[in-house]
C-alpha positions in Angstrom: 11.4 0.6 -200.0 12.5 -1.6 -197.5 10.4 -1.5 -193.7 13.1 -1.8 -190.4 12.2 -2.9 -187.2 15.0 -3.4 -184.8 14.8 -4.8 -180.9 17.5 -4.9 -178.9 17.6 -7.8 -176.2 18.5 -7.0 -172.5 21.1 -8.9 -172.3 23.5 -11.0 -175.4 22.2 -13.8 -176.9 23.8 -17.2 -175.9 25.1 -19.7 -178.3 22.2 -22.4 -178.0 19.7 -19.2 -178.3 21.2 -17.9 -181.1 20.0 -21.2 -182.8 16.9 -21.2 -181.5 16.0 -18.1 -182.5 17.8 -18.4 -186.2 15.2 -21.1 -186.4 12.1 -19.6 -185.4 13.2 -15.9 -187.4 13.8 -18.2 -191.0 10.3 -20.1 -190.0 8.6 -16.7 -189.5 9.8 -15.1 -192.7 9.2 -17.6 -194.7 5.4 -17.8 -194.0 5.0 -13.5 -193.1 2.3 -12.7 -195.1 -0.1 -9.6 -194.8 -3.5 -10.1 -195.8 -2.7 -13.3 -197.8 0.2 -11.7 -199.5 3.6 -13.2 -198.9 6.1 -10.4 -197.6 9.6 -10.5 -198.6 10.6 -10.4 -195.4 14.4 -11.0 -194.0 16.0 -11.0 -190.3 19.1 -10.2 -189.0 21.0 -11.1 -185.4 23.5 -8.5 -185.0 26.2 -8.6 -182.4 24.6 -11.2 -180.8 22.1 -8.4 -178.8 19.6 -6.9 -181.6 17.4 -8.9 -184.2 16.3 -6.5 -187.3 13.6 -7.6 -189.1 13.2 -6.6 -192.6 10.4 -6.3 -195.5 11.1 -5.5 -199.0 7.8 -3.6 -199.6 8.4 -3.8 -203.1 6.3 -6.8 -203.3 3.3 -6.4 -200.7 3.4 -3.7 -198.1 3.0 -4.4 -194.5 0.2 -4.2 -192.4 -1.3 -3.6 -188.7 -1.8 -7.3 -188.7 1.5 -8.3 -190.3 3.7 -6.2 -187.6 1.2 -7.6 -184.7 2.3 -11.3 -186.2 5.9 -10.1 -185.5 5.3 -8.8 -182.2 3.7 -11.9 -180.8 7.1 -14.1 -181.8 8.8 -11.6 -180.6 7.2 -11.9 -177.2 6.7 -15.2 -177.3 10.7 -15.7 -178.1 11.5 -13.3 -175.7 9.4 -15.2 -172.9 10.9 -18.6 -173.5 14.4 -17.5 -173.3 13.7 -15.2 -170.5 14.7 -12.2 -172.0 13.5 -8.3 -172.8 13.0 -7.3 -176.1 10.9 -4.7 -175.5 12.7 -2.4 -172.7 13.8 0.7 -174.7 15.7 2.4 -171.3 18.2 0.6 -172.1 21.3 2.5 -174.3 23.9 -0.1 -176.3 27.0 1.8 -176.7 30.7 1.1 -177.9 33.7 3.5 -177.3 35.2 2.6 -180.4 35.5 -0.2 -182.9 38.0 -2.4 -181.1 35.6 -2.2 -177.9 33.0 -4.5 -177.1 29.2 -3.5 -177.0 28.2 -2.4 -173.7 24.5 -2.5 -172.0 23.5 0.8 -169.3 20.3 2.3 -168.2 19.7 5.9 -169.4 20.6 7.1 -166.0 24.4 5.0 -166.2 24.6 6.8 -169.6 24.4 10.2 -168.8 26.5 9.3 -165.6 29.4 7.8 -168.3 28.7 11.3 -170.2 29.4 13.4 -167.3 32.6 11.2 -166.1 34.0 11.8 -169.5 33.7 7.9 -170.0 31.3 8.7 -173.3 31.8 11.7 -175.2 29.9 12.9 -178.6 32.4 10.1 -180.4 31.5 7.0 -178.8 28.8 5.2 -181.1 25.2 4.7 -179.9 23.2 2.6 -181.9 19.8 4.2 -182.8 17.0 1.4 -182.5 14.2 3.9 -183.9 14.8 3.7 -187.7 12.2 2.3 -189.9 13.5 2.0 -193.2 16.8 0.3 -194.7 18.8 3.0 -195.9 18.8 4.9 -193.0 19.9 1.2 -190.8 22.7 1.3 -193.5 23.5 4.8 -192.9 22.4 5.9 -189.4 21.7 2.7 -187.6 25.7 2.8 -185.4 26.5 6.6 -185.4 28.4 8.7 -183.3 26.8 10.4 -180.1 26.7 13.5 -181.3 24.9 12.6 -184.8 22.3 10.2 -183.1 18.8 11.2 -181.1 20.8 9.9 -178.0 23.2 13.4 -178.3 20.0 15.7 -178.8 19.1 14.6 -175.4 21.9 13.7 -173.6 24.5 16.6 -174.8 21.7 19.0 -175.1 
């Protein structure tokens, strides 16, 4: 089974940070271990905004101490670029495929829901899954098949 952690940055990634943190992400996997067991771990930059990481737990199963190594890059990353990785108020959103990705606050969402702007089609992109089948399957949904439409459509 493979483990799925996803963070979505406040704001897109720019070119020279992109590089930076392809860097540090291939550094980190290659040396993720938990308890002295190397993890086959992977990353992902998506759309220039999210960065999944990834364990094949086939190998060696993660571990309190192994997801705490991952957090503290993450922070520390997140501190030197000056960025939020950690803010889950905010929603990432597209109103179709030909759109670009766009950034609100909970509150702008439900305001774009109620002006009609998003409706149960738009895609959300569901930043809670833990395992890779379900970021395969579930991770860019529609509104209305995401946790997003349980609360915001009711």
């Amino acid at each position: 089974m493979e483990k799925v952690w996803i963070y979505q940055a406040n704001r897109f990634f720019t070119a020279n940070e992109l590089e930076l943190l392809r860097g540090d992400l291939s550094e980190f996997v290659k040396q993720w271990t938990a308890h002295g067991d190397r993890l086959l771990g992977s990353f992902e930059i998506k759309y220039n905004l999210f960065i999944i990481l990834k364990v094949d737990e086939s190998q060696a199963m993660v571990t309190g101490c192994s997801i705490d190594k991952s957090v503290h890059l993450l922070k520390d990353i997140a501190s030197r670029l000056n960025i939020d990785l950690f803010d889950r108020t905010l929603i990432a959103y597209r109103l179709n495929s030909n759109t670009p990705i766009e950034l609100v606050s909970r509150d702008q969402f439900e305001r774009l829901i109620r002006e009609g702007i998003v409706n149960e089609k738009t895609t959300v992109f569901n930043n809670l899954l833990t395992n890779g089948e379900e970021f395969t399957t579930k991770w860019e949904v529609s509104l209305k098949d995401s946790w997003h439409g349980q609360v915001f459509l009711g």
